[in-house]
N, C-alpha and C positions, 0 to 999 in steps of 0.2 A: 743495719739497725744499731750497730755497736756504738755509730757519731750518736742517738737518741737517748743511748743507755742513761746516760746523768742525764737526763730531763723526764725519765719515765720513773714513777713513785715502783718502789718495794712491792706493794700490791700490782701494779702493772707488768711488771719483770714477773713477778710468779705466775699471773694468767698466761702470760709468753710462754714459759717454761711450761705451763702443764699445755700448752698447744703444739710447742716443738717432741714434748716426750711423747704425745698419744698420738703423731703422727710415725713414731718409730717405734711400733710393739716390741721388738726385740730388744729394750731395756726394759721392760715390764712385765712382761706374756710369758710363762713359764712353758709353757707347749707352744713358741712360737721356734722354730726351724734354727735362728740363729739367738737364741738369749742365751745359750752358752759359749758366743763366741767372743772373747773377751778382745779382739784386736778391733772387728765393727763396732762394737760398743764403746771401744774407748774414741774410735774415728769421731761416732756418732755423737759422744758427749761434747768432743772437741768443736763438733760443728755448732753445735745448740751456742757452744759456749763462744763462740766467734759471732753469730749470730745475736747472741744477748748481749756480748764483751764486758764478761764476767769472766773468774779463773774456772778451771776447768773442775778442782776440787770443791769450789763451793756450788755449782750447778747439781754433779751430783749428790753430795750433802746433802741440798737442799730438798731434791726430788724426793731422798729416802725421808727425809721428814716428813712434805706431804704425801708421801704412801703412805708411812706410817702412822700419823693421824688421820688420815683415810680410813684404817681399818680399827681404828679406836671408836673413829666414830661414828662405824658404821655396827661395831661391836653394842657399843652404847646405846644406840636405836634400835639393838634387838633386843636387849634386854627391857623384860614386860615391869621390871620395879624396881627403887633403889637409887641415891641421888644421882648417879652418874648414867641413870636412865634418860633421867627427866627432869627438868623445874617445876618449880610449882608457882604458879598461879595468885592474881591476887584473892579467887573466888575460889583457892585451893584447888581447884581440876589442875591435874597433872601436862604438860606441854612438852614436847620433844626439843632437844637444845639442837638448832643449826646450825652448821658451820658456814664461813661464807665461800668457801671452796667445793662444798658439796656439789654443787650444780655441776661445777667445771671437773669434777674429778670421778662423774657418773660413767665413763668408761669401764673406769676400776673393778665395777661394783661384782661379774661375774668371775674377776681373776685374786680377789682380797680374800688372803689366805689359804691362796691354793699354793704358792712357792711352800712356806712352813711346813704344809700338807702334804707336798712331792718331797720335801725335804727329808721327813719324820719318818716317812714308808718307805724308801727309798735307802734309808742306812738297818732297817730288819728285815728277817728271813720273812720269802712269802707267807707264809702260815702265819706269823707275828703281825706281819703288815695286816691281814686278812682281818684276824682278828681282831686289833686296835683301831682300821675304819668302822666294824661293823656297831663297836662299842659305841662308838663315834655319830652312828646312827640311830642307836637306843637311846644314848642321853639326849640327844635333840627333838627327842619326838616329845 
């Protein structure tokens, strides 16, 4: 694919790239067996990045940008009000803003925000931890 790269548009490289990442969980999957092993991960970015022939720094860059507005705006569609909820309408009803990556990055959806989450709990005492999920579960209700 690398002789392609200069003929396939920006947008083409990123559906690439979210098709090489979500077939390797173990760059994204916080409960996946090997996401903390940083030697397959780096193999693995390497391959992506032979495979697109792109540098190996900007593939991963680029993926933590689309996670990261993955989870902005998956944040944003659960919020019930407020402009970064929603647009509004020429007949004023409220309308949810899509992204054009949503579709392709619907893998994500049950692991966005769970890293931050294992992260947060994970550096306090059980009892802290216990307590900070369970808060966790009052404000969202």
């Amino acid at each position: 694919m690398s002789d392609q790269s200069s003929t396939l548009s920006q947008e083409d490289i990123k559906l690439i790239r979210i098709g090489l990442v979500r077939q390797n969980p173990a760059l994204y999957d916080p409960g996946h067996v090997d996401y903390k092993n940083r030697v397959l991960k780096d193999k693995t970015w390497a391959e992506i990045n032979n495979d697109i022939g792109i540098p190996n720094f900007d593939a991963r860059k680029e993926w933590t940008t689309l996670r990261n507005y993955a989870n902005n705006h998956h944040d944003r569609l659960k919020m019930s009000s407020g402009s970064a909820a929603s647009l509004t309408t020429s007949g004023g009803k409220r309308k949810k803003s899509e992204w054009q990556y949503a579709a392709d990055m619907q893998f994500l959806l049950p692991l966005l925000g769970k890293h931050w989450e294992m992260d947060s709990t994970r550096r306090k005492s059980p009892l802290v931890a216990k307590k900070h999920l369970l808060l966790r579960q009052i404000v969202t209700f």
